[in-house]
Structures are given as C-alpha cells and as structure tokens.
ZALOLO-703562 format. One record per residue: residue number from 1; residue in three letters; chain; x, y, z of N, C-alpha, C, CB in turn. Coordinates in steps of 0.2 Angstrom, whole numbers, plus 5000, padded with zeros to 4 digits. Glycine has a CB too. Layout:
% ZALOLO-703562
NUM:ala:A:X:Y:Z:X:Y:Z:X:Y:Z:X:Y:Z
...
//
This chain:
% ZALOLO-703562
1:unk:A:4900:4991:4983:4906:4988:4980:4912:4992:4983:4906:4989:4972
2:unk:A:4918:4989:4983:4924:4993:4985:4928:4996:4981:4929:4990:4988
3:unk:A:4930:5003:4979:4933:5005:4977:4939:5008:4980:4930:5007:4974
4:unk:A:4943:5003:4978:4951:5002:4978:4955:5008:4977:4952:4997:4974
5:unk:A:4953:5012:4972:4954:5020:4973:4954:5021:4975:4953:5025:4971
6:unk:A:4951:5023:4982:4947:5027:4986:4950:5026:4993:4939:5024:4986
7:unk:A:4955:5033:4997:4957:5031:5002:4952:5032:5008:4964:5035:5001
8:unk:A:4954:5028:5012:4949:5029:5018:4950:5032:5024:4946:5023:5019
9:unk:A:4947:5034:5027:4948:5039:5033:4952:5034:5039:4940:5043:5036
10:unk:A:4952:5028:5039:4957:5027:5044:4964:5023:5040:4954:5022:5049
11:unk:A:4966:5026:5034:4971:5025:5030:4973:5031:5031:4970:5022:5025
12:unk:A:4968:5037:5029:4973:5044:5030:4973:5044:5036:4971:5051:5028
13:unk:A:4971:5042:5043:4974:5042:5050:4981:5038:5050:4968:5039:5057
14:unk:A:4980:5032:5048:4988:5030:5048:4994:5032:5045:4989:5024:5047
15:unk:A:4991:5036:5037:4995:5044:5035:5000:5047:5041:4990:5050:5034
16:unk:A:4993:5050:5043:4995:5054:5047:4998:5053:5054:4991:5058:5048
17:unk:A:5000:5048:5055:5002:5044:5061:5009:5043:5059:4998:5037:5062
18:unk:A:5010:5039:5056:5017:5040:5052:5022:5043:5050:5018:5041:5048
19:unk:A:5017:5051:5047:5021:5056:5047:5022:5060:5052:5019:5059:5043
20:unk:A:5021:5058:5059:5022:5060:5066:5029:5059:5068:5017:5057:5071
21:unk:A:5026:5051:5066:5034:5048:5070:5037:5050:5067:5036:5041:5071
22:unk:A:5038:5050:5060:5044:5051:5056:5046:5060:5057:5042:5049:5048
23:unk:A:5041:5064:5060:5043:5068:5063:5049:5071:5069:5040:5067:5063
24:unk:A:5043:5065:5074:5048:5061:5079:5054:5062:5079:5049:5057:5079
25:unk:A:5057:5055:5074:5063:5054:5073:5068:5059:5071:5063:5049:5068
26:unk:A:5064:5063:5067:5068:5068:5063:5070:5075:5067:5064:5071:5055
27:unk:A:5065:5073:5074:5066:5081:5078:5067:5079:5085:5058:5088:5077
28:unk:A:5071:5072:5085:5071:5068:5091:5075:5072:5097:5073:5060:5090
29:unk:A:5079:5075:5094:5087:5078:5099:5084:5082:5102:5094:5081:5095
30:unk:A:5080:5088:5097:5077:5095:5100:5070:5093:5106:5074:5102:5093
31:unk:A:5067:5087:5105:5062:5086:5109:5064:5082:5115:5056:5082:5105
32:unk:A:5069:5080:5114:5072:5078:5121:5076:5082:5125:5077:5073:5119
33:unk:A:5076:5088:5123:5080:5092:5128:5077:5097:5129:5086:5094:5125
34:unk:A:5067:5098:5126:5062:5101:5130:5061:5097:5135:5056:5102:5126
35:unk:A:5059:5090:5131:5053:5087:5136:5056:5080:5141:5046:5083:5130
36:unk:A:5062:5079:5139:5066:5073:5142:5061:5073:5149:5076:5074:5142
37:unk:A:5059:5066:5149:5053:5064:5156:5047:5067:5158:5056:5064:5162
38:unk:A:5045:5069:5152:5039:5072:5150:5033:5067:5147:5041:5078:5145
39:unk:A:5027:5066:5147:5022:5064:5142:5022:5069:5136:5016:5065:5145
40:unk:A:5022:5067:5130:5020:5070:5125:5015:5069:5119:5026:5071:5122
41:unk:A:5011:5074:5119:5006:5074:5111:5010:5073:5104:5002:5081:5110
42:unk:A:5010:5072:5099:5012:5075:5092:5005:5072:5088:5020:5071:5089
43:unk:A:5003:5078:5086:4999:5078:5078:5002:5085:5074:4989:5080:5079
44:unk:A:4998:5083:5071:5002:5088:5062:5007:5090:5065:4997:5097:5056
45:unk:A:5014:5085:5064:5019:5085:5063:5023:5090:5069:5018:5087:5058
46:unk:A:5020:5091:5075:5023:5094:5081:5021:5092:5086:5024:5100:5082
47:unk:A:5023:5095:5092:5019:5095:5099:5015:5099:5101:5022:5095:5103
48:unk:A:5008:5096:5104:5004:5098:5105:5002:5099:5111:5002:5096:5102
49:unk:A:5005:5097:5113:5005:5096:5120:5010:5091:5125:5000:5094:5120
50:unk:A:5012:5093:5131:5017:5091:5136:5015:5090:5143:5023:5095:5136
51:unk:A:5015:5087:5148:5014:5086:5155:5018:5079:5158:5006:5086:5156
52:unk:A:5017:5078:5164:5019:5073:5169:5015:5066:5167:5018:5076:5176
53:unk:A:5009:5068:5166:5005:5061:5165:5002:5061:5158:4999:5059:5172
54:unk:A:4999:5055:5157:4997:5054:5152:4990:5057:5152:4998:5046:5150
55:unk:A:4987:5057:5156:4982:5058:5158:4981:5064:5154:4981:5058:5164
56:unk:A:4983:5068:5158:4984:5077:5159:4984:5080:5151:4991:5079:5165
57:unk:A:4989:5075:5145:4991:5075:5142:4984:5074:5135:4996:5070:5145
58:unk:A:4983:5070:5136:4974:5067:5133:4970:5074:5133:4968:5061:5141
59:unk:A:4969:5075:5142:4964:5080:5143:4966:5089:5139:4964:5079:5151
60:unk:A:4973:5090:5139:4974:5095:5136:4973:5096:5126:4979:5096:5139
61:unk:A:4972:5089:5121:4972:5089:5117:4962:5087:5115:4979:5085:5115
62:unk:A:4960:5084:5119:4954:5082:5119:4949:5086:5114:4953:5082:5125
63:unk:A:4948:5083:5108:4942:5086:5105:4946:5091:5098:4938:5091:5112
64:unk:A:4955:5089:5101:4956:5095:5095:4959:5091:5089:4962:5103:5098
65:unk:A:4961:5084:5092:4966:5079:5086:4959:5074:5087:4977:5075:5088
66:unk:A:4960:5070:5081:4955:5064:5079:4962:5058:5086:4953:5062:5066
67:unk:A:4960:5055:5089:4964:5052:5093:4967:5044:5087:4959:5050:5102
68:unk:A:4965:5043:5083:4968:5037:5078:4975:5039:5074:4962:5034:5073
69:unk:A:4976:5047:5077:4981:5049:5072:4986:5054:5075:4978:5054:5065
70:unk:A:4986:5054:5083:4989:5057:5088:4995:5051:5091:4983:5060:5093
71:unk:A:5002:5054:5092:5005:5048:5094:5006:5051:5103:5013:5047:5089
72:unk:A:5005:5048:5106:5006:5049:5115:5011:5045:5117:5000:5045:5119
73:unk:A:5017:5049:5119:5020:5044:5121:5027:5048:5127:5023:5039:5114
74:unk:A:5029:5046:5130:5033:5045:5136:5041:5047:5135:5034:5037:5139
75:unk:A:5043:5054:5133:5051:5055:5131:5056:5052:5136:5052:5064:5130
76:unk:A:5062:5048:5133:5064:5045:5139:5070:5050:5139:5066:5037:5138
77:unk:A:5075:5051:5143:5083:5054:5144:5086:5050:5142:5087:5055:5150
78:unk:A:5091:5054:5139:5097:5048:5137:5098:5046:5130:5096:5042:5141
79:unk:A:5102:5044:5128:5103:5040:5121:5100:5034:5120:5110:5038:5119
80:unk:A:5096:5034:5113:5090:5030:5113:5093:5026:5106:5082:5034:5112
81:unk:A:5092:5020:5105:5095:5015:5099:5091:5018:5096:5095:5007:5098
82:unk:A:5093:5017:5088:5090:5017:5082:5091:5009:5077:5093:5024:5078
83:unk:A:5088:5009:5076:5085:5005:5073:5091:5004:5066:5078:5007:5072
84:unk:A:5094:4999:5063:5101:5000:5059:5097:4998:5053:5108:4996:5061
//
C-alpha cells in the first residue's frame, strides 16, 4: 500500500534540487564573477566543484553527491534574464 505521508527519496532529491537552484539564483552575481565560462557543480547549497568541461566536472564530484540532486551546468558572461 502507498502511504501518502511518506516522503520518498526521489522527492527529497527534487528537494534538494530546488533548493540549489534557488541557491543559484540567490548567489547568481558572486558565481558569475568566479566562474563566468566555467562548468559548475552545485549540491547542498554551493559549489562543489568548477572546470572547463562538463566532463572533468562529473569526474571531480563522482561518488560524493547522489547525481538526481546535483545541478551541472555551464555559467554564462554577461546579464542573464529573469524570469518576471
């Protein structure tokens, strides 16, 4: 039977996914003026890691985040829209 109480581990990965990006957003200015054209990691709520490729990127967090709750992604330069 399902209990509907009951949070489930890929619900607390999309938690924790969430509370990345909203991270993100909230610490977008200072990470762009580390990493601007950088690959980036974020789990619990910071960076975890930075390199050129995505790859390199993977390989340095490998084994230490559960990967359904890690955001990977590509810091661009420049002024980025927000969403109104």
């Amino acid at each position: 039977m399902i209990n509907l109480k009951e949070t489930t581990t890929p619900q607390k990965n999309l938690l924790k996914r969430i509370k990345n990006r909203d991270w993100l957003e909230n610490n977008l200015k200072e990470i762009q003026e580390k990493h601007a054209e950088k690959w980036i990691a974020i789990a619990e709520e910071t960076v975890v890691a930075h390199g050129n490729e995505p790859g390199e990127v993977k390989e340095n967090i490998k084994g230490r985040f559960p990967s359904a709750e890690v955001l990977l992604l590509r810091v661009p330069k420049g002024e980025i829209s927000r969403p109104v």
